[in-house]
TORSE-781317 format. One line per 5 residues: number of its first residue (from 1); for each residue x, y, z of N, C-alpha, C. Coordinates in pm, 1 decimal. Layout:
// residues N
NUM) X:Y:Z:X:Y:Z:X:Y:Z | ...
//
This chain:
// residues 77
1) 63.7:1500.9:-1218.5:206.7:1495.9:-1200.2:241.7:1377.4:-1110.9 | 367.9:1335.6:-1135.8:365.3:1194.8:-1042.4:490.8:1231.6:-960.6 | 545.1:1152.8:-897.5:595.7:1183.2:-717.2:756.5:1273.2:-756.6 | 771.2:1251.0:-875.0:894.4:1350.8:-924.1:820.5:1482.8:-1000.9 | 720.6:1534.4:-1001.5:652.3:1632.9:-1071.4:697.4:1594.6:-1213.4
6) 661.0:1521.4:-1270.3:649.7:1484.0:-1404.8:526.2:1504.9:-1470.8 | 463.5:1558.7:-1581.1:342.1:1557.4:-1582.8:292.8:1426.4:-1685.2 | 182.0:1378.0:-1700.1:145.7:1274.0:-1718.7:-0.8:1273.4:-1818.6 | -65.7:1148.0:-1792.2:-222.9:1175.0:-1895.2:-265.7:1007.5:-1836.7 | -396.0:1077.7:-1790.0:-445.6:931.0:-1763.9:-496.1:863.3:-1928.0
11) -451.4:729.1:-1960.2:-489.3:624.6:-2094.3:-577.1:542.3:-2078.2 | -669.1:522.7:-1993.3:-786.7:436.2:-2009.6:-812.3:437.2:-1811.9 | -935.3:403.9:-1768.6:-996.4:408.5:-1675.1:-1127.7:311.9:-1630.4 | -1151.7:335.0:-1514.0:-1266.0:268.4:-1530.5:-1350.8:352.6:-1403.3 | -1466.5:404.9:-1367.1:-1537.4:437.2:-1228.2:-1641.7:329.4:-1214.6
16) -1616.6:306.6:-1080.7:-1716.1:237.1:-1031.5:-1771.3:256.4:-874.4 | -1881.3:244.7:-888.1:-1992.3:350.2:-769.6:-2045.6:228.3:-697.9 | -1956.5:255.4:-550.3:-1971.8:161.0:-412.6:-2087.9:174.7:-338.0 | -2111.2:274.8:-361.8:-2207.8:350.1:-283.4:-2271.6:490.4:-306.0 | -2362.9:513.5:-193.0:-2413.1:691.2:-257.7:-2300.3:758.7:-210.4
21) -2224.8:715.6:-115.2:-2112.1:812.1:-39.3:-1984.5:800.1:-119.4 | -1929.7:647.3:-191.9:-1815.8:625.8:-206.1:-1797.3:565.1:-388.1 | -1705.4:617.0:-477.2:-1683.9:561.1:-622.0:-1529.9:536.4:-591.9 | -1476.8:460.7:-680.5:-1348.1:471.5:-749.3:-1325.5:485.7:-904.0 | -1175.7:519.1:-885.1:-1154.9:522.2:-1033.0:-997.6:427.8:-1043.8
26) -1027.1:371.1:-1129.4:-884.0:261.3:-1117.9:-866.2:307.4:-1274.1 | -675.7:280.2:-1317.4:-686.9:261.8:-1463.1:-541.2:245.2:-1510.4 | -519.9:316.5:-1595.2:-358.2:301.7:-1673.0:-310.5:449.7:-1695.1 | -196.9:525.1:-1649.2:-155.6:629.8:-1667.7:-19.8:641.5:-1732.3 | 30.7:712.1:-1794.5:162.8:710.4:-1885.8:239.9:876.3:-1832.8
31) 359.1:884.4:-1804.7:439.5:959.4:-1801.5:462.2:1061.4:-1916.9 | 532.9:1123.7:-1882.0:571.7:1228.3:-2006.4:699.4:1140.7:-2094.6 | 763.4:1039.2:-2016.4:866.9:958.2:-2079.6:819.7:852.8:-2154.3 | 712.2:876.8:-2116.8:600.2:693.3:-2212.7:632.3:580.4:-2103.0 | 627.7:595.9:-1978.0:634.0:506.9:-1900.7:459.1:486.6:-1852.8
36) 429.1:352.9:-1834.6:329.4:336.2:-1783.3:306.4:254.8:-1713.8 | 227.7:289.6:-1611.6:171.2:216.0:-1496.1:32.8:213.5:-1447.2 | -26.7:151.4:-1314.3:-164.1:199.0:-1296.2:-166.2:240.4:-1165.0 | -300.3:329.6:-1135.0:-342.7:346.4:-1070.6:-481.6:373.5:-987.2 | -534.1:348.5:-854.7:-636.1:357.3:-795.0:-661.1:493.7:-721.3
41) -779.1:521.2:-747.7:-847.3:694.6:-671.5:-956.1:621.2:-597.5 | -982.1:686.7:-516.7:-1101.2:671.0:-409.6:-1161.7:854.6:-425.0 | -1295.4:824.6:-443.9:-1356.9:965.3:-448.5:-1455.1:987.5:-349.7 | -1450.2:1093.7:-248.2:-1529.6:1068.3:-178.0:-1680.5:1170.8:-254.6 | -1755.2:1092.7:-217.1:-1935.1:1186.5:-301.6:-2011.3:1215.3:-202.6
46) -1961.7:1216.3:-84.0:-1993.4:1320.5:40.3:-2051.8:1451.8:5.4 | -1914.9:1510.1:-29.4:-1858.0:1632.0:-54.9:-1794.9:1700.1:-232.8 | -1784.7:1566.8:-296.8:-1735.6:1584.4:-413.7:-1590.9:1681.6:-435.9 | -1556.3:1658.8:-338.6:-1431.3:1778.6:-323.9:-1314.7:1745.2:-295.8 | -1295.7:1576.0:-251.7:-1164.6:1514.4:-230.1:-1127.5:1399.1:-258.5
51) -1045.1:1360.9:-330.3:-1005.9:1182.6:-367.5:-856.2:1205.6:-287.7 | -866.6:1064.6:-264.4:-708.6:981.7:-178.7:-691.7:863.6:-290.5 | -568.1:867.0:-339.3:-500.6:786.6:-386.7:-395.2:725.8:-422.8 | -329.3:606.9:-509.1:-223.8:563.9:-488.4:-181.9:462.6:-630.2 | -20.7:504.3:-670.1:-14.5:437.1:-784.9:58.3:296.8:-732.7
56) -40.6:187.8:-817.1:62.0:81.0:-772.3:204.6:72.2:-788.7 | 304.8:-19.8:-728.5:248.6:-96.7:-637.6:241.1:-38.4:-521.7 | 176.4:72.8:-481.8:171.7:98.8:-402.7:288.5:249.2:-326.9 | 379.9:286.7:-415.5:511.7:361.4:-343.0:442.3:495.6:-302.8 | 343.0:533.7:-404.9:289.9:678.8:-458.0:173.5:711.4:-386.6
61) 200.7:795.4:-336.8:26.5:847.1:-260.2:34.0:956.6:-296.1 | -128.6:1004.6:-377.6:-166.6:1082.4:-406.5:-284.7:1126.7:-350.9 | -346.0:1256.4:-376.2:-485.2:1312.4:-282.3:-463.7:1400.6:-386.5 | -584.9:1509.4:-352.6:-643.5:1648.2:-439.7:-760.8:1703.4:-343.9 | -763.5:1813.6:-377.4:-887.0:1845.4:-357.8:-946.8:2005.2:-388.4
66) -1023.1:2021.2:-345.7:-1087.8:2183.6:-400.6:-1061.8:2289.1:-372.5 | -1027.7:2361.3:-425.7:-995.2:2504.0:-380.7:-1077.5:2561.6:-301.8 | -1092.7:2605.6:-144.1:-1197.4:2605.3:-20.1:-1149.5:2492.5:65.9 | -1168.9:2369.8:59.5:-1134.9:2244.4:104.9:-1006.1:2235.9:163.0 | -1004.9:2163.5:284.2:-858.5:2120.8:323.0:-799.5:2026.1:256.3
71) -691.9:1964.4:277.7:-647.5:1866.7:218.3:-675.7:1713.8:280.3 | -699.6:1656.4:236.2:-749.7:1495.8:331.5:-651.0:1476.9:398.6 | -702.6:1413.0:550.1:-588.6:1450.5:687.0:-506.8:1267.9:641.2 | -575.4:1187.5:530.3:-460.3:1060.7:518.6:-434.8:1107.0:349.9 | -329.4:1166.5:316.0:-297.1:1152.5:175.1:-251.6:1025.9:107.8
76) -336.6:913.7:64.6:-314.0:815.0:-30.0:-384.0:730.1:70.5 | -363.1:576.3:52.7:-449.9:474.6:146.9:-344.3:393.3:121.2
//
């Protein structure tokens, strides 16, 4: 869902693995209106239980995480 609860579908992606601790996922996401834009996730592989992220250019911060788990104390970067 994006910052108006719209629901959405990620359209293409990419992951790429920084480290044993740290991946991202960057890509192209589309609205329920057919609007599209992109966006960057940071996953942490700590824990496998929380990403911080943000749709460009930047307005949108997003996070998630696991049911058990708190919520990441910075939502988006």
């Amino acid at each position: 869902m994006d910052s108006e609860g719209q629901p959405g579908e990620i359209v293409g992606g990419v992951v790429t693995v920084h480290s044993l601790t740290e991946a991202s996922l960057s890509g192209a996401w589309r609205n329920a209106r057919g609007e599209q834009d992109s966006f960057e996730w940071r996953l942490n592989l700590t824990t496998g239980r929380t990403f911080e992220g943000r749709r460009d250019p930047g307005n949108s911060e997003w996070c998630g995480w696991r049911q058990g788990s708190s919520e990441p104390d910075e939502c988006g970067f």
